[in-house]
C-alpha positions in Angstrom: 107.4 38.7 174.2 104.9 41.1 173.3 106.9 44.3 174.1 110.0 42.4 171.8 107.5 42.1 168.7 106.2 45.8 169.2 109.8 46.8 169.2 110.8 45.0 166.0 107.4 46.1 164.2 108.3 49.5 165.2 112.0 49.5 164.3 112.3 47.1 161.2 111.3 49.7 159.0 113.4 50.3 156.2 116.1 52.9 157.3 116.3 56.3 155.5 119.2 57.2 153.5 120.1 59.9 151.9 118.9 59.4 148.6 121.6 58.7 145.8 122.5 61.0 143.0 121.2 60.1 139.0 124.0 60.3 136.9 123.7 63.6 134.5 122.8 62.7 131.1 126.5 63.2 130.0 127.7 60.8 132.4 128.9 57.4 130.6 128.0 56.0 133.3 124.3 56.0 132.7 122.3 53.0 132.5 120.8 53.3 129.0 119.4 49.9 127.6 119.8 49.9 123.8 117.9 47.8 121.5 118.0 47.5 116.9 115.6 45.7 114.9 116.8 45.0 111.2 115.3 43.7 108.3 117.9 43.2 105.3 117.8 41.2 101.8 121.0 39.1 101.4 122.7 37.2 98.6 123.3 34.1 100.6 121.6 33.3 103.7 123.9 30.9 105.4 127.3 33.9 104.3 125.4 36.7 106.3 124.6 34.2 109.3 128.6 33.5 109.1 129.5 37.1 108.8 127.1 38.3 111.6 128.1 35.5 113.8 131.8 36.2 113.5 130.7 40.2 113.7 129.3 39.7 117.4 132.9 37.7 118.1 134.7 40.2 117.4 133.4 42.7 119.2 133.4 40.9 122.3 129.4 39.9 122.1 127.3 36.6 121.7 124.3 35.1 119.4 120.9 34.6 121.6 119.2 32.7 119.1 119.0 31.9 115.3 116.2 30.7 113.6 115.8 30.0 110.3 112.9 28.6 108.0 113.2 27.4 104.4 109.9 25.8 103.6 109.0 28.5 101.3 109.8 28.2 97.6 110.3 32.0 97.1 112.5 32.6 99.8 114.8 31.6 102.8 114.2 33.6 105.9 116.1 33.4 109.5 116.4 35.8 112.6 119.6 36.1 114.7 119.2 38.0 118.0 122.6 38.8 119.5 124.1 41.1 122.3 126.7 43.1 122.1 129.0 45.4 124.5 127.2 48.6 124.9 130.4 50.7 124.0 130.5 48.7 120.4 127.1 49.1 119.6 127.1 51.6 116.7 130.1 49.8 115.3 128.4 46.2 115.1 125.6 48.1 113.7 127.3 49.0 110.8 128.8 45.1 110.3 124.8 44.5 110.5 124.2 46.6 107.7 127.4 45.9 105.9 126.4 42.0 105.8 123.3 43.0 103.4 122.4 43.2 100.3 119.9 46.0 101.1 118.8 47.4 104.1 114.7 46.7 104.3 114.4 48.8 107.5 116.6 49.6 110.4 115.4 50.9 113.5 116.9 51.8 117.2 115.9 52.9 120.6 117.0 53.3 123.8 115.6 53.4 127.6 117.0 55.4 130.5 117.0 52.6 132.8 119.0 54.9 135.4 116.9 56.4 138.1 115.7 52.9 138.9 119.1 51.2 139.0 119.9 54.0 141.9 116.4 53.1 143.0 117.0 49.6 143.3 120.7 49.9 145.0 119.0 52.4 147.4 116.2 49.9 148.6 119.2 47.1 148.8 121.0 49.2 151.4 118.0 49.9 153.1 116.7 46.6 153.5 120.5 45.1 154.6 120.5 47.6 156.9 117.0 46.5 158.3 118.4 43.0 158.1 121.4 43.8 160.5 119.2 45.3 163.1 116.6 42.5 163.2 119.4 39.7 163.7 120.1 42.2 166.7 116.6 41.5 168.1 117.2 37.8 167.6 120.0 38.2 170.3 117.8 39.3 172.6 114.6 36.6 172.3 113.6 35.0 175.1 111.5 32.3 174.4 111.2 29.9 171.2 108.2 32.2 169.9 110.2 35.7 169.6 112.7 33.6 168.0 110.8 32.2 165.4 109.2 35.4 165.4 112.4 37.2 164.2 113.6 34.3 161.7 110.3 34.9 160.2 111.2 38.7 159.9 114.6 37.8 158.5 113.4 35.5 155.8 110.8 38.0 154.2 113.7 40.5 154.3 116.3 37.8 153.1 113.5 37.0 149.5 113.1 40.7 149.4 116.6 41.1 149.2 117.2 38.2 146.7 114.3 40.1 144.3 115.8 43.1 144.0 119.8 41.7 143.9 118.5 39.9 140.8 116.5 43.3 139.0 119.6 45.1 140.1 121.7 42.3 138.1 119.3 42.4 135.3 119.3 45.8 134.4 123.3 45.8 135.0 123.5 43.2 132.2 121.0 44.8 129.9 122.6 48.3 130.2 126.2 46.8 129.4 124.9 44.8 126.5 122.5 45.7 123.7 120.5 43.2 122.0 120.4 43.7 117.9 117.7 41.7 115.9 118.4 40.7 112.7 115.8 39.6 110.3 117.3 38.0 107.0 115.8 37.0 103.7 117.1 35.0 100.3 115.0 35.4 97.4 114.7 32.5 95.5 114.7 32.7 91.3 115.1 29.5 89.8 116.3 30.1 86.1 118.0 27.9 84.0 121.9 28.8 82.3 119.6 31.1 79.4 117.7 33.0 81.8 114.9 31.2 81.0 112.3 29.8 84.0 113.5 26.7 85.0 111.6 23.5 84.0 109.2 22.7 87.1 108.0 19.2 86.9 106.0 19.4 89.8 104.1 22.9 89.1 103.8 20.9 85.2 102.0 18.0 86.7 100.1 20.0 88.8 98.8 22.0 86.0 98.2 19.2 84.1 96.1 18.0 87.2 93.9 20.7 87.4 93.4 20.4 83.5 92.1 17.0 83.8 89.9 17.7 86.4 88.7 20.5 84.9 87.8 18.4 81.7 86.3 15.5 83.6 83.7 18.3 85.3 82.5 19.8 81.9 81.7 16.6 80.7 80.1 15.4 83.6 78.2 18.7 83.4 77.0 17.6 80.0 76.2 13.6 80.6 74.3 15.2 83.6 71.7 17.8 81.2 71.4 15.3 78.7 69.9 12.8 81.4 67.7 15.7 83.1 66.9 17.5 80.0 67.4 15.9 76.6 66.3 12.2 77.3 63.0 13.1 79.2 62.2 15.1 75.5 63.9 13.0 73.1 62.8 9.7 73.8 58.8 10.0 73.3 60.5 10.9 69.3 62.4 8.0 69.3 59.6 6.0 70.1 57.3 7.4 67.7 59.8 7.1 65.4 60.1 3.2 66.1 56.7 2.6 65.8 56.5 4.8 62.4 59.5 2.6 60.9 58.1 -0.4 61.6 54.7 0.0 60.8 56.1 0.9 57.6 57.9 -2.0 57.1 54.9 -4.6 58.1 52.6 -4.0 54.8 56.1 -4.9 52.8 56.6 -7.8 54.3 52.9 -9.2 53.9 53.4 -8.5 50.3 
């Protein structure tokens, strides 16, 4: 059993090939994953959604997401995130910018994703290669314990395998499609048929709000000094006063 495991240990390594070529940069076959950010003004919101939607159609791509917000009372705003074939990327870039109004920003980049795509194929091989040879040692287990031993062996190799099938797959898709982000904004001017500001009742009552409350705190303000300041002074006067007036009218009535 012993001298089985020390063989596998010894032999399950991954096998050496002879490492694969990179593409030159002029080959198309390259794996180059593109990316575009833009952020454009529009007339109409929901018409450049349309027109970018039936833009990554026709081109043979899809939408990833839309999201739109229109809470705000100066503007609508959305983002549309879509992928498109590699090969029509500059094309649906210029739909992109055709769809606007004006072009806030526009920015591209790319990454060379190619050395570890030939990487990643090269540790496949390797590790189906290693694969085969360990299901070779399961032939020859002898007892229950080498051949768990070796079904333990395959099974690393096996989610090893699945790992890097998947990354492979990944950057495959990425590299054939690019993504393009589209920010998109409405302005909003509310004017009425003269070009004058449209009547607001709710910014009018507000207003009108803040002017009540505004007058309601001066003359609190006020009630408040005359009971701190004025009354503490002015009423010893009054009360003189009272006393004055009537001591002036007690002699007249006596008369």
């Amino acid at each position: 059993g012993r001298a089985l495991i020390g063989q596998l240990v010894e032999n399950t390594d991954y096998l050496a090939l002879a490492d694969s070529q990179i593409p030159p940069a002029s080959d198309p076959n390259r794996k180059i994953i593109k990316d575009a950010n833009f952020s454009l003004e529009v007339e109409s919101l929901d018409l450049a959604l349309s027109s970018l939607n039936a833009a990554a159609a026709q081109v043979g791509g899809y939408v990833l997401e839309t999201r739109t917000d229109s809470g705000r009372e100066d503007m609508r705003y959305a983002v549309l995130r879509m992928a498109v074939p590699v090969d029509r990327f500059e094309d649906t870039l210029q739909r992109v910018r055709d769809a606007a109004k004006e072009v806030l920003s526009e920015g591209t980049s790319g990454v060379d994703v190619s050395a570890e795509f030939v990487d990643v194929q090269s540790q496949i091989a390797n590790l189906e290669a290693t694969q085969a040879r360990v299901r070779e040692f399961l032939t020859q287990a002898t007892t229950v314990e080498e051949a768990l031993q070796v079904n333990a062996r395959l099974t690393e190799i096996e989610g090893q395998l699945s790992q890097l099938k998947g990354r492979l797959q990944f950057l495959s898709q990425r590299a054939a499609f690019s993504t393009i982000t589209v920010e998109l904004r409405q302005p909003l001017v509310a004017t009425t048929p003269a070009g004058l500001p449209a009547w607001n009742p709710g910014k009018i009552a507000s207003d009108a709000y803040t002017t009540l409350a505004t007058v309601v705190q001066a003359l609190a303000t006020v009630v408040i000094w005359v009971a701190i300041v004025v009354l503490p002074i002015a009423v010893p006067f009054i009360f003189i006063g009272y006393l004055v007036a009537r001591f002036r009218r007690r002699p007249a009535a006596q008369k």
